[in-house]
C-alpha positions in Angstrom: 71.9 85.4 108.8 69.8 86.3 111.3 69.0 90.0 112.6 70.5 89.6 115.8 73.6 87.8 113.9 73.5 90.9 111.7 73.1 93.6 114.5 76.0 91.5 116.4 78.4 91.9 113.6 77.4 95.7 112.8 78.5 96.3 116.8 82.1 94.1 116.4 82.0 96.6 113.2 81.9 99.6 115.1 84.1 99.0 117.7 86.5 97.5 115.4 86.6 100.8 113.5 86.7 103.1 117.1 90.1 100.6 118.2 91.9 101.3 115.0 90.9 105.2 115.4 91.8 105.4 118.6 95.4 102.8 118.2 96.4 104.4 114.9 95.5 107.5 114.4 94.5 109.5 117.3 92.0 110.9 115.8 88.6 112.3 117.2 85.2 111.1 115.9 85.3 114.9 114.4 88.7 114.7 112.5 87.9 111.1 111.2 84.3 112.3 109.9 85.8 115.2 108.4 88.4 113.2 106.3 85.8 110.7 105.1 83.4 113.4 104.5 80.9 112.1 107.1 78.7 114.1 110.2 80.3 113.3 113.5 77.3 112.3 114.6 77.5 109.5 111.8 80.7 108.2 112.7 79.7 107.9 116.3 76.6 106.1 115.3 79.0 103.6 113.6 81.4 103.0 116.0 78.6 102.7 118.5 76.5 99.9 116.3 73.7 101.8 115.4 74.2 102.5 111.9 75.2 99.9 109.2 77.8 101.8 107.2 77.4 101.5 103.4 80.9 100.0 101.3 82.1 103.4 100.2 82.0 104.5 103.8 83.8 101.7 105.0 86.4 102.3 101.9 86.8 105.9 103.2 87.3 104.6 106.7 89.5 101.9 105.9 91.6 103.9 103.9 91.7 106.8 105.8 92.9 104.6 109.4 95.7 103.1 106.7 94.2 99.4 107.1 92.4 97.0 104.7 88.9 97.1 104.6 89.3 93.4 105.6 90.8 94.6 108.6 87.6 96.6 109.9 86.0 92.6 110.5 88.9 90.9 112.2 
Protein backbone atom coordinates (compact mmCIF):
# COMPACT_ATOMS: atom_id res chain seq x y z
CA UNK A 1 0.00 0.00 0.00
CA UNK A 2 1.05 3.16 -0.92
CA UNK A 3 1.63 6.31 1.50
CA UNK A 4 -1.05 8.34 0.16
CA UNK A 5 -3.30 4.92 0.23
CA UNK A 6 -2.13 4.74 3.89
CA UNK A 7 -2.63 8.48 4.87
CA UNK A 8 -6.19 8.07 3.02
CA UNK A 9 -7.28 5.27 5.15
CA UNK A 10 -5.76 6.87 8.54
CA UNK A 11 -8.17 10.10 7.60
CA UNK A 12 -11.58 7.62 6.82
CA UNK A 13 -10.03 6.30 10.32
CA UNK A 14 -10.44 9.38 12.02
CA UNK A 15 -13.45 10.55 10.99
CA UNK A 16 -14.96 7.19 11.29
CA UNK A 17 -14.07 7.30 14.99
CA UNK A 18 -15.36 11.37 15.41
CA UNK A 19 -19.03 10.03 13.70
CA UNK A 20 -19.40 7.23 16.17
CA UNK A 21 -18.39 9.77 19.05
CA UNK A 22 -20.43 12.26 18.03
CA UNK A 23 -23.73 9.56 16.99
CA UNK A 24 -23.27 7.36 20.03
CA UNK A 25 -22.03 8.80 22.64
CA UNK A 26 -22.07 12.41 22.87
CA UNK A 27 -19.03 12.73 24.10
CA UNK A 28 -16.36 15.53 23.74
CA UNK A 29 -12.82 14.82 22.42
CA UNK A 30 -12.01 15.49 26.35
CA UNK A 31 -14.42 12.94 27.94
CA UNK A 32 -13.54 10.27 25.20
CA UNK A 33 -9.62 10.88 25.89
CA UNK A 34 -10.16 10.70 29.37
CA UNK A 35 -11.92 7.18 29.29
CA UNK A 36 -9.26 5.73 26.99
CA UNK A 37 -6.56 7.26 28.92
CA UNK A 38 -5.41 9.52 26.06
CA UNK A 39 -4.42 13.67 25.87
CA UNK A 40 -7.21 15.48 24.14
CA UNK A 41 -4.98 16.76 21.93
CA UNK A 42 -4.26 12.99 20.84
CA UNK A 43 -7.69 12.19 20.13
CA UNK A 44 -8.14 15.20 18.05
CA UNK A 45 -5.05 14.41 16.15
CA UNK A 46 -6.83 11.05 15.38
CA UNK A 47 -10.03 11.99 14.42
CA UNK A 48 -8.43 14.70 12.28
CA UNK A 49 -5.96 12.15 10.39
CA UNK A 50 -2.79 13.15 11.66
CA UNK A 51 -1.85 10.59 13.93
CA UNK A 52 -1.96 6.72 13.11
CA UNK A 53 -3.41 5.36 16.33
CA UNK A 54 -1.65 2.24 17.66
CA UNK A 55 -4.13 -1.27 18.20
CA UNK A 56 -4.58 -0.86 21.92
CA UNK A 57 -5.74 2.71 21.25
CA UNK A 58 -8.09 1.71 18.79
CA UNK A 59 -9.20 -1.28 21.33
CA UNK A 60 -9.82 1.43 23.99
CA UNK A 61 -11.71 3.50 21.43
CA UNK A 62 -13.69 0.84 20.07
CA UNK A 63 -14.66 -0.35 23.20
CA UNK A 64 -15.26 2.62 24.90
CA UNK A 65 -17.95 4.04 21.74
CA UNK A 66 -19.54 0.24 22.32
CA UNK A 67 -18.66 -0.87 18.62
CA UNK A 68 -16.31 -3.46 17.09
CA UNK A 69 -12.98 -2.47 16.39
CA UNK A 70 -14.07 -3.57 12.83
CA UNK A 71 -16.48 -0.98 12.90
CA UNK A 72 -13.89 2.00 13.20
CA UNK A 73 -12.96 0.96 9.11
CA UNK A 74 -16.48 0.56 7.70
Amino acid sequence: MEKDEQDKVVVRLGLTIRKLREETTSFSQEKLAYEVDLSENQVRRIEKGQTNPTIKSLLKIASTLNVDIKDLFD
